[in-house]
C-alpha positions in Angstrom: 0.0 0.0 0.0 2.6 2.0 0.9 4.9 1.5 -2.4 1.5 2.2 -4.3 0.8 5.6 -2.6 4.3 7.2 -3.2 4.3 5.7 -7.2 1.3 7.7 -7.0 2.8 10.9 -6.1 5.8 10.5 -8.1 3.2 10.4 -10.8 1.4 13.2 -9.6 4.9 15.3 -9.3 6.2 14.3 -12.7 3.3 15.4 -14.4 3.3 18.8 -12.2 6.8 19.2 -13.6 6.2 18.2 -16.9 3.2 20.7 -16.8 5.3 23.6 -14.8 6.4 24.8 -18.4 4.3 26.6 -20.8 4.9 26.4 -24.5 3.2 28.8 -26.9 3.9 28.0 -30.8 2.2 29.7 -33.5 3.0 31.1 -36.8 1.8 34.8 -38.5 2.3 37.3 -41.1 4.1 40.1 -40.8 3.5 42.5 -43.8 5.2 44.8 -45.7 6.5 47.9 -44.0 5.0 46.8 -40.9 6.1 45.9 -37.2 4.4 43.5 -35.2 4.7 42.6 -31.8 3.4 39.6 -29.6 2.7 40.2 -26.4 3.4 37.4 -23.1 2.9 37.8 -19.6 6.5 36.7 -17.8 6.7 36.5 -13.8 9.9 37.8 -12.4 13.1 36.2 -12.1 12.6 32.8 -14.2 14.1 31.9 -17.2 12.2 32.0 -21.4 13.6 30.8 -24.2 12.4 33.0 -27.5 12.2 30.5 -30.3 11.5 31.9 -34.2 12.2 31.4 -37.8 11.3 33.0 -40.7 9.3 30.6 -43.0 8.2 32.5 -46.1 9.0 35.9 -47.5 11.6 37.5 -49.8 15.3 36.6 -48.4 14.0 35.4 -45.3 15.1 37.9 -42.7 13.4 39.9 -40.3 14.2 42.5 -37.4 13.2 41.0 -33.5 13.3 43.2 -30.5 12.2 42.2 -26.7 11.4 44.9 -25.1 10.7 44.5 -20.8 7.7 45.6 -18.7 9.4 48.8 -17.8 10.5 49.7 -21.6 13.8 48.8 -21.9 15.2 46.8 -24.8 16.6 43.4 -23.7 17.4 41.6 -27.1 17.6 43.5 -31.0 18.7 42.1 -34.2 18.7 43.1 -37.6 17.8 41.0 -40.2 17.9 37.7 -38.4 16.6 34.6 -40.6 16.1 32.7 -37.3 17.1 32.6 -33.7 17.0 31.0 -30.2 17.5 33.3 -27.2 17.6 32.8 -23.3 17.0 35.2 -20.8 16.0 35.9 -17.1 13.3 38.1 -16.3 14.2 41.0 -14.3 10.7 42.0 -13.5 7.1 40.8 -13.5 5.2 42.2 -16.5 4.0 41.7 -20.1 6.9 41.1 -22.4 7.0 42.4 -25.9 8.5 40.4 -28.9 8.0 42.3 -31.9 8.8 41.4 -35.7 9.9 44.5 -38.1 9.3 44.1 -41.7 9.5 47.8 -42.7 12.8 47.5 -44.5 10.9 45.3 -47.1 8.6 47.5 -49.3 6.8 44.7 -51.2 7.2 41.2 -49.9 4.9 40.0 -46.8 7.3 37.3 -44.6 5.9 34.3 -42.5 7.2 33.6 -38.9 6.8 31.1 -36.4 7.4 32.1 -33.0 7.5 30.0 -29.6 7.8 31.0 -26.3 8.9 28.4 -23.5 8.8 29.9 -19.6 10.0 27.6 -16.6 12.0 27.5 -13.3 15.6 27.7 -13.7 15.9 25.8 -11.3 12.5 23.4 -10.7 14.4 21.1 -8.2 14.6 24.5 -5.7 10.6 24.8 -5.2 10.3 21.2 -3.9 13.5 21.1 -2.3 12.0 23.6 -0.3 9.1 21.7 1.4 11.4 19.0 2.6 14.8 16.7 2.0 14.8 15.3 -1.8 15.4 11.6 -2.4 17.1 10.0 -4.9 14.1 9.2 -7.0 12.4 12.4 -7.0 15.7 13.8 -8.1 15.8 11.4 -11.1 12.0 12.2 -12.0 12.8 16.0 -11.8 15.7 15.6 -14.5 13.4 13.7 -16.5 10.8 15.9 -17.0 13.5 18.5 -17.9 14.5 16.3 -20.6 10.8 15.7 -21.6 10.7 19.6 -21.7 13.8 19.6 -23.5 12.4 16.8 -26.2 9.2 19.4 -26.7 11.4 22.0 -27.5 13.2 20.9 -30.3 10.3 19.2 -31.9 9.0 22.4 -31.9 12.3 23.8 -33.6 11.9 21.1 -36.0 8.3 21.6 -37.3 9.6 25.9 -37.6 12.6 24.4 -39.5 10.4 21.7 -41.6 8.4 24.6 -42.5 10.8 26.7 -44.0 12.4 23.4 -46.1 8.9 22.8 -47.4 8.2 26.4 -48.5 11.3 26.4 -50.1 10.7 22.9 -51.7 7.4 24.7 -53.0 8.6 27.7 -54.4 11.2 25.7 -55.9 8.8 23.5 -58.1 6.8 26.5 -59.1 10.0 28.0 -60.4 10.9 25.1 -62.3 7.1 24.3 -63.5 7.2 28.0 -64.7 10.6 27.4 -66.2 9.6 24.5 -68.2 6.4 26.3 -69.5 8.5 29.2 -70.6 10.9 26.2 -72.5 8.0 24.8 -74.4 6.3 28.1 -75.4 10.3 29.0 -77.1 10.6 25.4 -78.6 7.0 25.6 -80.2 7.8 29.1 -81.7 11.3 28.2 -82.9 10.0 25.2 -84.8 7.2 27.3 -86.1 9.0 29.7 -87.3 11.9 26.8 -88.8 9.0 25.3 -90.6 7.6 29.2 -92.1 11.3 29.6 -92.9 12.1 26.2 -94.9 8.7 26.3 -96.6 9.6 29.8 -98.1 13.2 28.6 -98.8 12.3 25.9 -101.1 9.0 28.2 -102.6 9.7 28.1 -106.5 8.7 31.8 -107.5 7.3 31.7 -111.2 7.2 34.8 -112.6 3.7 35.4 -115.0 
C-alpha cells in the first residue's frame, strides 16, 4: 500500500513538472513595412527561451526586439533569418516580442514564434518543502529532458516549415521554367517550318 501511494505521487509530481512549463507556438504574417509585436505575460526572475524562424517571405530575414515591462530593450537584431534566445526576467510584466518588416517595401514574410517559460531551477521549489530523495531527483531531471524533447520538436516543425516552402517555391520555379521552355521550342520550330517552306518556294514569274 505504501509503495502504491508514493508511485502515485511521483506520478502526480512528474506530471506537475512536466506541466510547470508553458509552450506557446504559433506562426503569422508580418507585412510589408510593418512591425508586429506579440505580447506574453512573464513572472519575475525565471528563465524563457524565445524561439522563431522565418518561414516564407523574400530573403527570409526579419528585425526582432524584446522589449521589458518597464520599456527597456533586452534583445535586437537586424535581419535575423532565425534565432534562439535565453533570458532571465528581471521583472514581472507583459513582455514584448516584436517582428519589423519595414525595411521590405513589397514582400509579406511568415514567422513562427515560440515561447517556452520555466523554473531555472525546478528542483529549488520542492526542495523547499522538505529533504529530496534519490528518485524524485531522477523524475525531476526527466521531466526537464521531456521539456527539453518538446522544444526541439518544436524547432523542428519551424525548420520543416521553412524546407517545405522552399521545396514549393522551388517547383513552381521550375514548373514556370519549363512552361517558358515549351512556349520557345514551339515558336522556334514554327517559325523553322515558315522559314524552310519559303526557302524551297519556287517563284514563277507570269
Amino acid at each position: 500500500m505504501y509503495i502504491k501511494a508514493q508511485f502515485l505521487m511521483l506520478c502526480f509530481l512528474l506530471v506537475a513538472l512536466v506541466g510547470h512549463y508553458q509552450v506557446d507556438a504559433f506562426s503569422f504574417k508580418v507585412s510589408a513595412k510593418v512591425e508586429e509585436c506579440i505580447f506574453e505575460e512573464i513572472e519575475a526572475d525565471i528563465s524563457y527561451t524565445v524561439m522563431f524562424q522565418v518561414t516564407q517571405g523574400g530573403f527570409n530575414d526579419i528585425d526582432f526586439t524584446i522589449i521589458t515591462p518597464d520599456k527597456r530593450v533586452q534583445y535586437q537584431g537586424q535581419r535575423e533569418t532565425e534565432g534562439t534566445k535565453t533570458f532571465m526576467s528581471s521583472v514581472a510584466g507583459v513582455y514584448r516580442f516584436c517582428f519589423s518588416n519595414k525595411m521590405s517595401s513589397l514582400t509579406d514574410k511568415v514567422v513562427s514564434f515560440m515561447v517556452v517559460k520555466g523554473e531555472t531551477t525546478p528542483m529549488t521549489e520542492y526542495a523547499k518543502k522538505g529533504d529530496v530523495g534519490t528518485l524524485e531527483r531522477l523524475i525531476i531531471a526527466l521531466s526537464d529532458s521531456v521539456q527539453a524533447v518538446k522544444s526541439e520538436q518544436n524547432y523542428f516543425r519551424m525548420r520543416e516549415a521553412v524546407h517545405r516552402n522552399t521545396a514549393e517555391s522551388t517547383n513552381r520555379r521550375v514548373l514556370w521554367w519549363s512552361v517558358f521552355e515549351t512556349f520557345i521550342l514551339i515558336a522556334m520550330s514554327v517559325w523553322q517550318i515558315y522559314y524552310l517552306r519559303r526557302f524551297f518556294e519556287v517563284k514563277r514569274a507570269v
